[in-house]
Every structure is written in C-alpha cells, then in structure tokens.
C-alpha positions in Angstrom: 51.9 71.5 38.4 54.1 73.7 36.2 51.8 72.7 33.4 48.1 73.5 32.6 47.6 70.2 31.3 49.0 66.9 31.5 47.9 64.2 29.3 49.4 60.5 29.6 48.9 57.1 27.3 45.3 58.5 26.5 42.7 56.2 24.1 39.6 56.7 23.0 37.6 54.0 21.9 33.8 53.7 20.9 32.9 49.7 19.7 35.3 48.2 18.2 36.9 51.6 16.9 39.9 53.1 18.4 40.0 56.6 17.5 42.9 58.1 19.6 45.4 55.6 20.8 48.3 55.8 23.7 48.7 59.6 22.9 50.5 62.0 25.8 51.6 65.6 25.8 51.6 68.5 27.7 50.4 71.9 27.8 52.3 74.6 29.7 50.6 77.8 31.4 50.0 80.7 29.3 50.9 78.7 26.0 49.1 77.9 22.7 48.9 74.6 21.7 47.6 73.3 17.9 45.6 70.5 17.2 46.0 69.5 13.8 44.9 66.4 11.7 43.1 65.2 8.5 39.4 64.3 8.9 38.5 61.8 10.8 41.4 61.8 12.8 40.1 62.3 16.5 41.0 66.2 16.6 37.0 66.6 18.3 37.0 63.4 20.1 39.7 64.7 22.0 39.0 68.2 23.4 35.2 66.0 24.4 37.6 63.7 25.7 39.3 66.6 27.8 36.5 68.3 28.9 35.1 64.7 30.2 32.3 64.5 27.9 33.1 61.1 26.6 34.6 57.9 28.7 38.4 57.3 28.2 41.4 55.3 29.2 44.5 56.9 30.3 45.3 60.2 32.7 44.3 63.7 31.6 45.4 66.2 34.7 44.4 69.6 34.4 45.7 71.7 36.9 44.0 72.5 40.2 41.4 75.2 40.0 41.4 75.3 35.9 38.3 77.0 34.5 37.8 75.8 31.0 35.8 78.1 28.9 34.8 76.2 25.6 34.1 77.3 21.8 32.8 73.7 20.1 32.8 73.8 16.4 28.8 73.1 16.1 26.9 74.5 18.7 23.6 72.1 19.1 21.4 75.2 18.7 18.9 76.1 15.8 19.8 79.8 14.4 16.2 80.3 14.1 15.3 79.7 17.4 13.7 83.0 19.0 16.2 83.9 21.6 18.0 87.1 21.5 22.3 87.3 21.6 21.9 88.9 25.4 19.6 85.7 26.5 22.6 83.4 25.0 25.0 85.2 27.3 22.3 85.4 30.8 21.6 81.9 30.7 25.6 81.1 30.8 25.5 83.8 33.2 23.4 82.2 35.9 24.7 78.8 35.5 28.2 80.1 36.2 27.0 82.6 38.8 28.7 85.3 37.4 27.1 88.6 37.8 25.3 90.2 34.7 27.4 92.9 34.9 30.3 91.1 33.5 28.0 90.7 30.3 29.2 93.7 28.9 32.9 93.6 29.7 32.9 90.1 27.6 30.9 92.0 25.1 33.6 94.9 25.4 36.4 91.6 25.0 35.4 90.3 22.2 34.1 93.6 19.9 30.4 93.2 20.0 27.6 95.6 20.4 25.0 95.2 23.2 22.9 96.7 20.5 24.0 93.7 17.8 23.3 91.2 20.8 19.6 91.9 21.6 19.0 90.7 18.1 17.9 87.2 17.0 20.6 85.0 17.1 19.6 84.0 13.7 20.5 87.8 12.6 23.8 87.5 13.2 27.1 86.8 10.9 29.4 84.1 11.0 31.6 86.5 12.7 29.5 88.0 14.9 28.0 84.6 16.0 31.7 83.4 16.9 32.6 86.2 18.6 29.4 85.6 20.6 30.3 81.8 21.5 33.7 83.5 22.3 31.7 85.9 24.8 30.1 83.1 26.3 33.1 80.7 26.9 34.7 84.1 29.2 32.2 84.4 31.5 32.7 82.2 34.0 36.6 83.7 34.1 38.2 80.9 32.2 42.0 80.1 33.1 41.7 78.0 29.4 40.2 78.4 26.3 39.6 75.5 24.1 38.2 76.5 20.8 37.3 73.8 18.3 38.1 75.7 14.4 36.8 78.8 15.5 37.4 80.4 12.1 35.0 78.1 10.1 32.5 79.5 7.8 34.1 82.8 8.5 35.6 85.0 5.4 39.7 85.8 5.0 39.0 89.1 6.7 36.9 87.6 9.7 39.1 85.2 10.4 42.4 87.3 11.2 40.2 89.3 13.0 38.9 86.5 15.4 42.7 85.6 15.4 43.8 88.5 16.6 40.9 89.0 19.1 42.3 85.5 20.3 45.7 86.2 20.9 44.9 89.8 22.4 42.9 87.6 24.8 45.6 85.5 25.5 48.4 88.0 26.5 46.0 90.0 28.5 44.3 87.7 30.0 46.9 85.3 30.4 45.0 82.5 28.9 46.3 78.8 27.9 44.5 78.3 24.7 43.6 75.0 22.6 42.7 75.3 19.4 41.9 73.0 15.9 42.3 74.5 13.3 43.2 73.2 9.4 44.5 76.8 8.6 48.6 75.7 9.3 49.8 79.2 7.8 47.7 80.6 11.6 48.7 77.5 13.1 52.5 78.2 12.5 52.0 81.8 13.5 50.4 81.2 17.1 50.4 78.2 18.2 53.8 77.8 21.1 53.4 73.6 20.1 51.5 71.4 17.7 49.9 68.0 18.3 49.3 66.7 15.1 46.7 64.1 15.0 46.7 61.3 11.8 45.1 58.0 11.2 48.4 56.0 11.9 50.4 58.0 14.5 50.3 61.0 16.4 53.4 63.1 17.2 54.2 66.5 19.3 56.3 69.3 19.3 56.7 73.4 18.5 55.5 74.5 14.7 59.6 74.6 13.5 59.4 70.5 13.9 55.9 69.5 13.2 54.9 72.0 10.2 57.9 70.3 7.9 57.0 69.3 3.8 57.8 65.5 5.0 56.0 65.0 8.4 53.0 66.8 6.8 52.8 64.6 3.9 52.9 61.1 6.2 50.4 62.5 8.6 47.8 64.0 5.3 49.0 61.5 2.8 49.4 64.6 0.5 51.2 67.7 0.0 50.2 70.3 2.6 51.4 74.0 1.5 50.9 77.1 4.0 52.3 80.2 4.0 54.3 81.8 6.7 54.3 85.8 7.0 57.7 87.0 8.1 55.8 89.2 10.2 
C-alpha cells in the first residue's frame, strides 16, 4: 500500500441512526490529515470506528504492520484517582512490552519532567496532562498518531505549543497523524488534507479546497472565520 490508510463506502450506524454514511478517503504515509465537523457530526465515531472499537459497514485498510498510538478527547479516568504520572506511563508500558527505559525518551519527546510525572495525575495542568496522554500513545513506537482535539481545555499559549510538539513529532519521527480539531486557523496550517464531516454530506480534499467561505458555511450552516499566518 502506498497509503497508510484506506477507507472505502464506510457507515456507521447505532439503531435506527446513521451517523457516518458511504464516506471513503485516504490517508498517505507521513501526511496530516484533518477531521473537521460541527457537533454531532460523527468526527469521534469515526477514529472508534478506525481503531475497531465500534462495529461498521464498509472497508477500512490500514497498512500492514501499522502501530496506532491514540490520544481520545476524554480519557475514562478520574483525575483524582491516586496514581502517579510514571504509573500512567508503566502500565502502557507492560501491555505494549516495551522496555521501561523508553519511558524517559517519550518523556524527553514530548517536554515533561520525570519529576512533574511522579506526581498525582490530578496535579497536573491541562498541558501537562496532554502531553502525558501524548507520552503514552508513543510507547509502543506508533507508525500513526490519531489524536482526538488534543488542544481542548488548553490556553492560546498551550495549544501552539502542543502544536508544535506535534509536528516536531511528525517530521522526526515520520509519523502519519489524524487529528479533530475545531481550531481551522491550525487545521489550515498542518493538516496535508481535510475530511470535513457535516450532518448532510461529507467531502475531502487539501485545506486550499475545503477551508473556502462557501463550503464552510453548507457544512456549519454559518459563517466560519479563521485566520491564516503567512508564516
């Protein structure tokens, strides 16, 4: 496969609701692609869907010998229970066989103390606790990221900082990444292609074609302003 992932005539339904219908696109190596989408419109169902964690009809083909390493946008896990940052990280550890030395290089990865991690979980920030989950989606050696809005509940500062931490991960790493994310002025910025999720139709293609006034306002059903830095 010349692609990471190839997804064909995928639906989702749970009862009598269909949430994602007939929907394909594809995801070359080394790329970033966008998921995009007003509330409600199947942006979650669908990395659960890709990671096989709910039933489907369709074909999603990942390519042989991907490793998925996955950032969900609520982790099930009370901040006030009493494990430390560095027990997060050794249970993930052992179930992925990877040695405990590798802690601290994805600690060194994603700018986090040792010394911030054998705290409480319930100590940290937003920002350090994302940066955590982001730890503990790379052990294992992920060939894919897929992080579901990894910036939310994170301040203006914290979130171009996990930004950039993700797209220095990227390029050395030489990660495919999939990300939601409702922040179009980062979406434009990083992402290689958009799949833009809405309550009528679906549609797929780089940031130049999607992110347009008109598109935007069929798939929102509003104006949708973002800002693009020249830079």
């Amino acid at each position: 496969m010349d692609n990471t992932l190839e997804v064909d005539h995928l639906s989702v339904r749970f009862g009598d609701v269909e949430v994602l219908k007939d929907l394909s696109f594809q995801v070359a190596k080394g790329s970033s692609l966008a998921v995009i989408g007003p509330n409600g419109a199947g942006k979650t169902v669908l990395f659960r869907a890709l990671i096989g964690a709910v039933p489907f009809d369709g074909t999603i083909r990942w390519m042989p010998g991907a490793r998925i390493g996955y950032v969900p946008q609520k982790l099930d896990l009370e901040r006030d229970v009493p494990i430390t940052g560095m027990d997060f990280l050794r249970a993930r550890a052992r179930l992925t066989r990877t040695p405990d030395a590798h802690i601290a290089h994805a600690l060194d990865l994603v700018g986090i103390s040792r010394k911030v991690c054998e705290g409480m979980i319930g100590t940290l920030s937003g920002g350090q606790f994302q940066r955590l989950l982001i730890g503990f989606a790379l052990l294992g050696d992920p060939s894919v990221l897929m992080l579901d809005e990894p910036t939310g509940g994170i301040d203006e500062p914290g979130q171009k900082r996990l930004n950039e931490l993700i797209r220095r991960l990227q390029e050395e790493r030489g990660l495919t990444v999939l990300f939601i994310s409702h922040e179009l002025s980062v979406v434009y910025q990083y992402a290689t292609d958009v799949l833009c999720l809405g309550h009528r139709r679906a549609c797929f293609g780089p940031p130049r074609k999607i992110l347009t006034p008109d598109l935007l306002y069929e798939i929102y059903g509003a104006p949708v302003d973002y800002h693009v830095h020249d830079h």
